[in-house]
Every structure is written in C-alpha cells, then in structure tokens.
py3Dmol code that shows the C-alpha trace and the ligand (Angstrom):
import py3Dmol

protein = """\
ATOM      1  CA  UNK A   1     111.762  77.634 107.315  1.00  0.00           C
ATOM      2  CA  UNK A   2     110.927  81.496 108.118  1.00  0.00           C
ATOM      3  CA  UNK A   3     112.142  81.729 111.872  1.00  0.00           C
ATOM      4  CA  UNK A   4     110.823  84.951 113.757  1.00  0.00           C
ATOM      5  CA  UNK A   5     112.330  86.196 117.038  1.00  0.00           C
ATOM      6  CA  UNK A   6     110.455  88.372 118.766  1.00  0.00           C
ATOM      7  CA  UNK A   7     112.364  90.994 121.447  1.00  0.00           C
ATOM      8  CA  UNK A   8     109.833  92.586 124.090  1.00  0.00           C
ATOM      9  CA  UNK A   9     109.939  93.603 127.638  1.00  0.00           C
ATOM     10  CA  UNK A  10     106.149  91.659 127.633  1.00  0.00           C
ATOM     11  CA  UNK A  11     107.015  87.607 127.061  1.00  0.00           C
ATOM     12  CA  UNK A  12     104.029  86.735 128.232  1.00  0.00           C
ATOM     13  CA  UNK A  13     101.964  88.569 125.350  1.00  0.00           C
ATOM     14  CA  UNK A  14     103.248  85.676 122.822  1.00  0.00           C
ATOM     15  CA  UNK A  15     102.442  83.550 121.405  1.00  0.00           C
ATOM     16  CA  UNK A  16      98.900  85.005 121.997  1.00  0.00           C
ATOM     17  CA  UNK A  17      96.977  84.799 118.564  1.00  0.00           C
ATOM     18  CA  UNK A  18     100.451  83.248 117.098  1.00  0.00           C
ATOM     19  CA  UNK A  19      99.576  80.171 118.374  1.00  0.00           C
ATOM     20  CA  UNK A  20      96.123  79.015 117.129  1.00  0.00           C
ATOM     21  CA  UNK A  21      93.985  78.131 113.738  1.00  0.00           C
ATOM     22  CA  UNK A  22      96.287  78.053 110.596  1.00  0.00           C
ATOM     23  CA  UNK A  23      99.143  80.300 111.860  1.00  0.00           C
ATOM     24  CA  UNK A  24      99.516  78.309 115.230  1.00  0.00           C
ATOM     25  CA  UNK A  25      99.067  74.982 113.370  1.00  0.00           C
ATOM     26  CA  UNK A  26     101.719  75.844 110.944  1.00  0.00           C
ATOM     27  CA  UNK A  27     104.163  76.527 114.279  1.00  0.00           C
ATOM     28  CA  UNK A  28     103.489  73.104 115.637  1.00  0.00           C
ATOM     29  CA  UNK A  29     104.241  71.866 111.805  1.00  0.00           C
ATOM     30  CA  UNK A  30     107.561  73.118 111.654  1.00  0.00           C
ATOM     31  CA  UNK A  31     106.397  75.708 108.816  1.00  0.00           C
ATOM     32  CA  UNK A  32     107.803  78.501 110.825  1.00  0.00           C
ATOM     33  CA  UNK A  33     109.637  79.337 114.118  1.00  0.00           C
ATOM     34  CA  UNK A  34     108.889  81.016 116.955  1.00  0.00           C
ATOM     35  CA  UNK A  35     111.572  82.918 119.343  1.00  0.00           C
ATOM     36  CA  UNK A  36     110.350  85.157 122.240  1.00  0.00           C
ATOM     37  CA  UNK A  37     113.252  86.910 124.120  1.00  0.00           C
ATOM     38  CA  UNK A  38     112.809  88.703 126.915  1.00  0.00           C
ATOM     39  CA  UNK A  39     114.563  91.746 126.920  1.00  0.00           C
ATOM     40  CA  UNK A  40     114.787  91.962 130.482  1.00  0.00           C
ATOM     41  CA  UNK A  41     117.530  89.695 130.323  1.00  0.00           C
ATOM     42  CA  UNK A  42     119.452  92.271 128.855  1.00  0.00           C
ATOM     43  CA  UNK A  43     118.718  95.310 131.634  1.00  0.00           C
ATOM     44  CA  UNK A  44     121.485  97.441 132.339  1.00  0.00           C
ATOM     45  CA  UNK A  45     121.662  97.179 136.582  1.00  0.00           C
ATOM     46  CA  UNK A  46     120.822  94.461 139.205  1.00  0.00           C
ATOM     47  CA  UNK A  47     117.021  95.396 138.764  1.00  0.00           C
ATOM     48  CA  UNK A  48     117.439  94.317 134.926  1.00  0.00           C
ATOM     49  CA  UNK A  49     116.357  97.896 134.218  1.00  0.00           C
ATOM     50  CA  UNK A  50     115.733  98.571 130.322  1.00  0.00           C
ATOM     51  CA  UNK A  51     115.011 102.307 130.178  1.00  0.00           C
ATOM     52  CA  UNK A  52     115.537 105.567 131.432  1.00  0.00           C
ATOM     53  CA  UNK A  53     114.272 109.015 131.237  1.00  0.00           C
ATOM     54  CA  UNK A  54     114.578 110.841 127.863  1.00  0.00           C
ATOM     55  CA  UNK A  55     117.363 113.695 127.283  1.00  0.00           C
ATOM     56  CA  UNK A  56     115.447 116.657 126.640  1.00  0.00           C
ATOM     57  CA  UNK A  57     112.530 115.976 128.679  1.00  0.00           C
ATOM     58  CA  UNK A  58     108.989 115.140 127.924  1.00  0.00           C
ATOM     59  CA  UNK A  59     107.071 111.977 129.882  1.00  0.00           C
ATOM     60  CA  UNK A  60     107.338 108.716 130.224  1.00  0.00           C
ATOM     61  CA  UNK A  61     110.873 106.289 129.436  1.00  0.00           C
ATOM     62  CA  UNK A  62     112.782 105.460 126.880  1.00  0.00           C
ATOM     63  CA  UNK A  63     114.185 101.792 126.009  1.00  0.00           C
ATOM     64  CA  UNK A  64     118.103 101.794 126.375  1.00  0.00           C
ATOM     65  CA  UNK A  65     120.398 101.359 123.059  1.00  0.00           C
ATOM     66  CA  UNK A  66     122.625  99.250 124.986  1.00  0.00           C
ATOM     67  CA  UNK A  67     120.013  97.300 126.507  1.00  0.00           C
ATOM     68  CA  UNK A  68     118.549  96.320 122.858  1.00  0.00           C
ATOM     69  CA  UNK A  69     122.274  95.833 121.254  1.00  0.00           C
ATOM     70  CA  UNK A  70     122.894  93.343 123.689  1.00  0.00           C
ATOM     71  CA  UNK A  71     119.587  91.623 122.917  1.00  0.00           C
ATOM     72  CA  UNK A  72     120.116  91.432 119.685  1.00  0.00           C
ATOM     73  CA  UNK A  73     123.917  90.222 120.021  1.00  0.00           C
ATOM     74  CA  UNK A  74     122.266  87.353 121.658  1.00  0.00           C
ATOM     75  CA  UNK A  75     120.969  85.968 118.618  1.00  0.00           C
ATOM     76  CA  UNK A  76     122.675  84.205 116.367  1.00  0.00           C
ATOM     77  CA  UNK A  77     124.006  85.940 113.082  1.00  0.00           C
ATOM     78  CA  UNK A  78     124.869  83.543 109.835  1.00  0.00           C
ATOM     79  CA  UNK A  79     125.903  85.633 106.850  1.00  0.00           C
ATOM     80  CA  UNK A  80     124.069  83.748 104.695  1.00  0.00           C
ATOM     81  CA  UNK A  81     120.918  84.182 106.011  1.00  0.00           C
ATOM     82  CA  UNK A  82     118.993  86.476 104.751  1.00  0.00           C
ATOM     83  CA  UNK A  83     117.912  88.575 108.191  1.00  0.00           C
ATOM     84  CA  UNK A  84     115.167  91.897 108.839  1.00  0.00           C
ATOM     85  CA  UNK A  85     115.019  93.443 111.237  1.00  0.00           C
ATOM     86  CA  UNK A  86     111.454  95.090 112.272  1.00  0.00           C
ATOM     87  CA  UNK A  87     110.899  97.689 114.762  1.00  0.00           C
ATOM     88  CA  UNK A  88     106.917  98.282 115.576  1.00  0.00           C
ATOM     89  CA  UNK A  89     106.075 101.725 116.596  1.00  0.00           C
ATOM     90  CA  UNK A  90     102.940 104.061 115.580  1.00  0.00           C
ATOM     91  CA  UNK A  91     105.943 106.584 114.440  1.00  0.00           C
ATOM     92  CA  UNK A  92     107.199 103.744 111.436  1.00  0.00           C
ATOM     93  CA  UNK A  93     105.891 103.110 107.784  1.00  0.00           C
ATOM     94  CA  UNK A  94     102.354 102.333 107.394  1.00  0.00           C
ATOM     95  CA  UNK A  95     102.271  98.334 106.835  1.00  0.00           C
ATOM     96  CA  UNK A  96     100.772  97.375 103.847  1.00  0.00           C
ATOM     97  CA  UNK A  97     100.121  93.807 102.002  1.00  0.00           C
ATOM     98  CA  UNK A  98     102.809  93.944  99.722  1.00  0.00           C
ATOM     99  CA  UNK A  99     105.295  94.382 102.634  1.00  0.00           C
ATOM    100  CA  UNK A 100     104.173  91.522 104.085  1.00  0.00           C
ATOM    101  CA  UNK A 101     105.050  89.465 100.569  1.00  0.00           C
ATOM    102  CA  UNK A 102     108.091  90.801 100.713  1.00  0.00           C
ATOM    103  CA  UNK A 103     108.590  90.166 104.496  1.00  0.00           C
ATOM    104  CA  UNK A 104     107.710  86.481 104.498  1.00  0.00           C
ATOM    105  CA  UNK A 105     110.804  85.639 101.622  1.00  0.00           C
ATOM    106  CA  UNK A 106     113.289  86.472 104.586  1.00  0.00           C
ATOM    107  CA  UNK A 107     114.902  83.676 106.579  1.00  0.00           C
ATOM    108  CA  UNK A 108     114.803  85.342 109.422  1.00  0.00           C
ATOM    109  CA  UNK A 109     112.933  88.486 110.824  1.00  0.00           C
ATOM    110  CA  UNK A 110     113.921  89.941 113.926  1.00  0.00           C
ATOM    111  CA  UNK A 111     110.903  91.799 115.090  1.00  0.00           C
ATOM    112  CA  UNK A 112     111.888  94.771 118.086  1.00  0.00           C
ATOM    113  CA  UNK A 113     108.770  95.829 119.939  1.00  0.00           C
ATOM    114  CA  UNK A 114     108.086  99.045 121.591  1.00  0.00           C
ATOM    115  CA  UNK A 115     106.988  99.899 124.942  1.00  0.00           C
ATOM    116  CA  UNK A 116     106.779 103.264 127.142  1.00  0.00           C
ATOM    117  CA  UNK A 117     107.622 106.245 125.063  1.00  0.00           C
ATOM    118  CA  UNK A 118     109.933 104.317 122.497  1.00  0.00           C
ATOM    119  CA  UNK A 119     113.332 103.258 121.933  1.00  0.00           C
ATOM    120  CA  UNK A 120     116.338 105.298 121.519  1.00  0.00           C
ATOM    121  CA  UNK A 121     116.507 106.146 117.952  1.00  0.00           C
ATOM    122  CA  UNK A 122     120.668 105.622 117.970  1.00  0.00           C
ATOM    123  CA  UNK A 123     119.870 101.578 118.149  1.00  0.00           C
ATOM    124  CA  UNK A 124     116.888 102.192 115.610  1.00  0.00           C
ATOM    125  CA  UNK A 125     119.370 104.038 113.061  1.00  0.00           C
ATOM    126  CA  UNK A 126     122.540 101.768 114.050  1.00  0.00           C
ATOM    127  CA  UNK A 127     121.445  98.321 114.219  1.00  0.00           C
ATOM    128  CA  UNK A 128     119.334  99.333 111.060  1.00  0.00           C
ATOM    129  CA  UNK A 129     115.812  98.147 112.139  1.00  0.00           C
ATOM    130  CA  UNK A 130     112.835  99.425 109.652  1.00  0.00           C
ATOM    131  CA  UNK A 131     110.165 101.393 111.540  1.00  0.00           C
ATOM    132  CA  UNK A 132     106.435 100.039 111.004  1.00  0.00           C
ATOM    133  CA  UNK A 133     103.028 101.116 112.200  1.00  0.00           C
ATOM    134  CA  UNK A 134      99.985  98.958 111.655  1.00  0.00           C
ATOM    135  CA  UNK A 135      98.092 102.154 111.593  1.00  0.00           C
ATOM    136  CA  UNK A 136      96.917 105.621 112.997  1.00  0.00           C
ATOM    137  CA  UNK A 137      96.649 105.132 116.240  1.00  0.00           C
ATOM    138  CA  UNK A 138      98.853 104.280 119.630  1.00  0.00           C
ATOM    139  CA  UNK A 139      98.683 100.994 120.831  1.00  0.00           C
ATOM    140  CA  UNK A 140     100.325  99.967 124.721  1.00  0.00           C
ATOM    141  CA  UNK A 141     102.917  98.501 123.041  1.00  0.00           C
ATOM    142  CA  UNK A 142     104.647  96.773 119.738  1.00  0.00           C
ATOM    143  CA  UNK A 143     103.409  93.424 120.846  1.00  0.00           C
ATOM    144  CA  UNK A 144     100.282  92.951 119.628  1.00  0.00           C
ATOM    145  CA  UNK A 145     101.304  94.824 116.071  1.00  0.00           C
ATOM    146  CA  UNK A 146     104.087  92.043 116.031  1.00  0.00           C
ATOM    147  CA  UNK A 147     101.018  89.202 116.056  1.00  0.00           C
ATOM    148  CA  UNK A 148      99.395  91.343 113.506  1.00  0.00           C
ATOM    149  CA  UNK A 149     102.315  91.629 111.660  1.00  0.00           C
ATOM    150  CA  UNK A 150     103.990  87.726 111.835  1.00  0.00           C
ATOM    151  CA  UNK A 151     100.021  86.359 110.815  1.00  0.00           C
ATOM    152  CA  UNK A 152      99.745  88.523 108.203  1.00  0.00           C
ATOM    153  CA  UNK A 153     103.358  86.862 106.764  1.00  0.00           C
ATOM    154  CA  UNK A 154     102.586  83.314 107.816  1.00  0.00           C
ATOM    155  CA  UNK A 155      99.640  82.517 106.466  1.00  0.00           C
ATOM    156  CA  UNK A 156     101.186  83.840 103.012  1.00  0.00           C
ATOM    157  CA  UNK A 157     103.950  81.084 103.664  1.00  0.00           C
ATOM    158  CA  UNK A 158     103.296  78.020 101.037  1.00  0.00           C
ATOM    159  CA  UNK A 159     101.202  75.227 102.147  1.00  0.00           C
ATOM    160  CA  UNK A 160      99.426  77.062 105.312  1.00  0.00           C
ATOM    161  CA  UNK A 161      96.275  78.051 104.071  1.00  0.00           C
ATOM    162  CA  UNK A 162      94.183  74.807 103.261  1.00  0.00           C
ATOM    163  CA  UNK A 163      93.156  77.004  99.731  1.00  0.00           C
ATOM    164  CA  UNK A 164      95.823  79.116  98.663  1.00  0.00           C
ATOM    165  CA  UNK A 165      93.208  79.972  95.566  1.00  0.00           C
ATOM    166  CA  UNK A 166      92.070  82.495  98.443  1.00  0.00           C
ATOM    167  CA  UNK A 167      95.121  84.475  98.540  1.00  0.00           C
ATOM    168  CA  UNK A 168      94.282  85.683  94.673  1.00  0.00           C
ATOM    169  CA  UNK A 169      90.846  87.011  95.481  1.00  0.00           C
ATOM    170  CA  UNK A 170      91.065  88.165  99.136  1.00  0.00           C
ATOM    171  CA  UNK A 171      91.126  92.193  99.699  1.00  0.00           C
ATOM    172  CA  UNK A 172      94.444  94.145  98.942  1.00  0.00           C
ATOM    173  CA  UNK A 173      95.462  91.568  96.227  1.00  0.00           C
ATOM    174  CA  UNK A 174      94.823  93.261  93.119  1.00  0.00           C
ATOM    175  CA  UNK A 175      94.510  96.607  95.472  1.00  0.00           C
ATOM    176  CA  UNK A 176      90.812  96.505  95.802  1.00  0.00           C
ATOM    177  CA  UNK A 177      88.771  95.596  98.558  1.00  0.00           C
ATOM    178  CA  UNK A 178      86.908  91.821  98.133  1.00  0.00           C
ATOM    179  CA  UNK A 179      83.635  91.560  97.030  1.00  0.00           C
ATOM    180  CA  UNK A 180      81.055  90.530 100.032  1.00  0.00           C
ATOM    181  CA  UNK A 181      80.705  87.020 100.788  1.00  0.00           C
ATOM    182  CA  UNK A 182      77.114  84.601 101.469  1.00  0.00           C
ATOM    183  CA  UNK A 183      76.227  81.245 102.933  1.00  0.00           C
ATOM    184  CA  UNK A 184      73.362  78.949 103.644  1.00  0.00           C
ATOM    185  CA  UNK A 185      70.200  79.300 104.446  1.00  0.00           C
ATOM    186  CA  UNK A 186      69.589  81.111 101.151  1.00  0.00           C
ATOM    187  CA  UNK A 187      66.831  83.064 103.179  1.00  0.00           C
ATOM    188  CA  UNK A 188      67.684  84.168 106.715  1.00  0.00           C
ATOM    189  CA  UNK A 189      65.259  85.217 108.897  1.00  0.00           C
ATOM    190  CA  UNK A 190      66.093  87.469 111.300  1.00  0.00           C
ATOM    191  CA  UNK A 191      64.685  87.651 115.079  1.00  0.00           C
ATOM    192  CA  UNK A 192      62.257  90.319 113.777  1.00  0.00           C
ATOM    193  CA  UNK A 193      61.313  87.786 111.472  1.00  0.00           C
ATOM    194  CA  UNK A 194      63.012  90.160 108.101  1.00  0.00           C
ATOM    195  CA  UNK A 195      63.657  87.975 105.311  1.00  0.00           C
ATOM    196  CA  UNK A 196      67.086  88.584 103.929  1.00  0.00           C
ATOM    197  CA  UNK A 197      67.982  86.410 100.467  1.00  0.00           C
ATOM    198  CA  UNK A 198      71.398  85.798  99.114  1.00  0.00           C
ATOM    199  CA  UNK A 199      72.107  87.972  95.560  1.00  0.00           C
ATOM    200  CA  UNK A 200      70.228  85.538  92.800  1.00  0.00           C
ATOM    201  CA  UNK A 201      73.489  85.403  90.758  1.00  0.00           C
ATOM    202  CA  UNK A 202      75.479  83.847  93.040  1.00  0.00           C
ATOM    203  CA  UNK A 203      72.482  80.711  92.714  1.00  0.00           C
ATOM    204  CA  UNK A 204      72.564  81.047  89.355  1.00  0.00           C
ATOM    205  CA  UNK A 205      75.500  78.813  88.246  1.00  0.00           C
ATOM    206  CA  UNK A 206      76.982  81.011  85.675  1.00  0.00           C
ATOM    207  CA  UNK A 207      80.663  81.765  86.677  1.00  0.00           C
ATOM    208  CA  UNK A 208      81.219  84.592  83.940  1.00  0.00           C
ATOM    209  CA  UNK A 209      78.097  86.490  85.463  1.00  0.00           C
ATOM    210  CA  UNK A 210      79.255  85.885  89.382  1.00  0.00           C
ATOM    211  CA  UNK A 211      82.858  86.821  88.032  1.00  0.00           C
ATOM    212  CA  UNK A 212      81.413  90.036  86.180  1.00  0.00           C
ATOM    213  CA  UNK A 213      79.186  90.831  89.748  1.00  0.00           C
ATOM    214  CA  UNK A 214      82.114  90.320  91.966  1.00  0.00           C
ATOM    215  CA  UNK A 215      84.315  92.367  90.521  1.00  0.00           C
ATOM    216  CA  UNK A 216      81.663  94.977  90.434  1.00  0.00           C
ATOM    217  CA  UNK A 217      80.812  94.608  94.059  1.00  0.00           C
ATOM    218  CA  UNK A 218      84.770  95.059  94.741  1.00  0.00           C
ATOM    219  CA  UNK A 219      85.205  98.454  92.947  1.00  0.00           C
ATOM    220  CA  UNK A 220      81.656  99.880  94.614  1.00  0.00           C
ATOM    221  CA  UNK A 221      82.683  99.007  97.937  1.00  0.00           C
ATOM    222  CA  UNK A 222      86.297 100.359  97.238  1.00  0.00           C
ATOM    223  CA  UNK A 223      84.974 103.390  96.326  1.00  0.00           C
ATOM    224  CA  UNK A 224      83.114 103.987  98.690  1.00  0.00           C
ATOM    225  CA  UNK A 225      85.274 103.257 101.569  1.00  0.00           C
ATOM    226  CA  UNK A 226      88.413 103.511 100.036  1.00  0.00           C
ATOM    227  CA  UNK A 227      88.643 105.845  97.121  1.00  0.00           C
ATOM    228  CA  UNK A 228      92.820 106.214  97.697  1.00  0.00           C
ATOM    229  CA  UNK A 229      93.031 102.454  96.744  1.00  0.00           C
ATOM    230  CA  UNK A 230      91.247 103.292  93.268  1.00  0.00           C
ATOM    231  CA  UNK A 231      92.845 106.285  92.768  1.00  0.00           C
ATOM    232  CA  UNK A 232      95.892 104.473  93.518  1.00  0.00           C
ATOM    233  CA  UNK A 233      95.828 101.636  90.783  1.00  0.00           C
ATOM    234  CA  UNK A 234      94.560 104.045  88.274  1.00  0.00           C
ATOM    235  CA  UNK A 235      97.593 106.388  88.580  1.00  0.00           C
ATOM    236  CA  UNK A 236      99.793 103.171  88.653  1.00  0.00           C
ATOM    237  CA  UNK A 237      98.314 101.844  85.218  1.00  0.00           C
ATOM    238  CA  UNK A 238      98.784 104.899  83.357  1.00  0.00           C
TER     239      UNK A 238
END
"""
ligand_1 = """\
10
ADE
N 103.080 100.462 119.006
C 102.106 101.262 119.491
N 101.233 101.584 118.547
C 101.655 100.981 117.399
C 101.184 100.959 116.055
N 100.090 101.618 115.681
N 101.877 100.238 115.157
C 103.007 99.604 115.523
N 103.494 99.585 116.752
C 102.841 100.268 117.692
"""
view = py3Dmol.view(width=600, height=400)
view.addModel(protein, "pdb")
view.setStyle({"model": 0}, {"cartoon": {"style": "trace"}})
view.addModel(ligand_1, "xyz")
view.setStyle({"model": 1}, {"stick": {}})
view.zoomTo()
view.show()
C-alpha cells in the first residue's frame, strides 16, 4: 500500500480534493494512506515558530532547516522501504506524467510543502528532497500542488480507476494530447437554438475508421497547442 505523508504548516488544506471520487474512495479502501503532519509541531520557540527572516535580505520568511529535520525525524524510517521524498516549490522540476509512474512504485513518499518565501535550501540539499513545480506560475503555497501531485499518482495505482483501459488512451500517454470526446443527444441544441451533431464516424460502428480519426484528432490538436510534445516524440524515435 503507497502511504503518503504530507508535511505543511496548512493541515487544514488536506485532505481537500484527496478525499473524494476515485482518489478519496481508494483512501477509505485501504488502497493508499494518508498522513498530514503539521509542522507546527516542530517550531523552534514557545510560539512553535517555523521560520525566520532570510540571510541576505529580500522579503518575506524562510522555513527553518531544523524545524523540517525534526519533522521529518518524526516519521518513521524502515530500510526496506522504498521512501521519496518530494519538495513542491515553483523553483523545482517541471512535473510531468511519467514522473508520476515512477512516483506511484514508491512505498512511501514524503511530500514537503512550501509556504512564505521557501525553505532553507541546506534541508532541501541534506535531507535530499527532489524539487517539483506543477508549472509556471506561484501558487500560496505547496499544498494544493501536493493534491495535484498525490491524484495524479493514485489514480495510476492498480484497481482505482473503474477502467484502467483509460489510462492507455488518456492525454500524455503516448505523449500526445487525447482526441476530443462526445455524448448523447447526438444533436444538441443550444439556447440559441444552433444545432451541433456529434462527428458521423464515431456513429458509424467501424472501429478501424474511429481508431484512424482519433488518432488524427490527437496529433491536430497537439500541434496546435502543443507543438514541443510532437517535436518531442519525433526527436525521441529517431
Ligand atoms: N508552490 C507555489 N507554487 C508552486 C508551483 N507552481 N508548483 C509547486 N509548488 C508550488
């Protein structure tokens, strides 16, 4: 079972979207664990302090090494288990799909979030957290990255999603975006009272034309809003 322990100065964030539709229903299942501590409970002084000003100067405060050592200390350590550690700031890697793959095979993952201007970069470097960013552009805090992050690996967990079939065709998998999707009615009408129909092939009952007009709709809508991703998988296949 993947357990995750979250450490934030913001408890109450979690489990936020953690805890509902597949990802939540997999906690209450016992498919994965959920650990929120509080690192308050680790502050340095009486007040339970956590940060201070940075050397150098510049705004804002800085999350104590000391203060996330002992947090981490905390937590149990097995040596067989294999453990990652996770710190969420807009500074880190860019998260991609694969990582989470690769992050959801761990035992454990140990997920550090960031608040005020950061965390010392002495705990980030010695207590060897990876730095990851869910994207280009600053968030409050690490919390809400961490949800985005921890759904992202749980519903990849096996026997979550009701249809794991959708894992093969959903965006990123094969490094293309997915092909659009339709439902009933096979005509809407709109409140202006436009008629909009569903693509004819995907009525038509032959699966190696849909398959042939999926994939098509994929790489024109990949190229269009994502030309890295094709350039991407053509350099890789050469
Ligand atoms: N904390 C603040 N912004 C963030 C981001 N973009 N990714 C990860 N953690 C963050």
């Amino acid at each position: 079972m993947l357990e995750v322990k979250i450490i934030t100065a913001y408890p109450n964030i979690f489990p936020g979207s953690l805890g509902c539709s597949v990802v939540g229903n997999a906690l209450e299942e016992k498919k994965w664990s959920l650990d929120i501590i509080n690192l308050h409970n680790f502050g340095y002084d009486e007040r339970k302090s956590i940060d201070d000003e940075p050397f150098g100067g510049g705004p804002g405060m800085i999350i104590r090494p000391d203060v996330v050592e002992k947090a981490l200390l905390s937590l149990e350590s097995l040596t067989q288990i294999k453990r990652k550690l996770i710190y969420l700031t807009p500074s880190g890697n860019p998260l991609k799909q694969s990582n989470l793959s690769e992050f959801c095979q761990f035992d454990q993952l140990i997920i550090l979030c960031g608040r005020f201007e950061g965390v010392d970069q002495r705990a980030i470097n010695a207590l060897n957290f990876s730095e990851i960013s869910i994207g280009d552009y600053v968030l409050a805090g690490g919390e809400i990255a961490a949800q985005v992050l921890v759904e992202g690996c749980i519903r990849l967990l096996p026997g979550v999603l009701g249809q794991p079939e959708s894992l093969l065709e959903e965006s990123f998998s094969n490094k293309l975006l997915e092909y659009p999707q339709y439902t009933r009615p096979k005509v809407w009408k709109d409140a202006q009272n436009n008629s909009h129909e569903v693509p004819k092939v995907l009525l038509s009952g032959h699966h190696e034309q849909i398959k042939q007009w999926r994939a098509n709709r994929s790489i024109e809508k990949t190229k269009l809003i994502r030309p890295d991703l094709l350039e991407k998988k053509k350099k890789e296949q050469k």
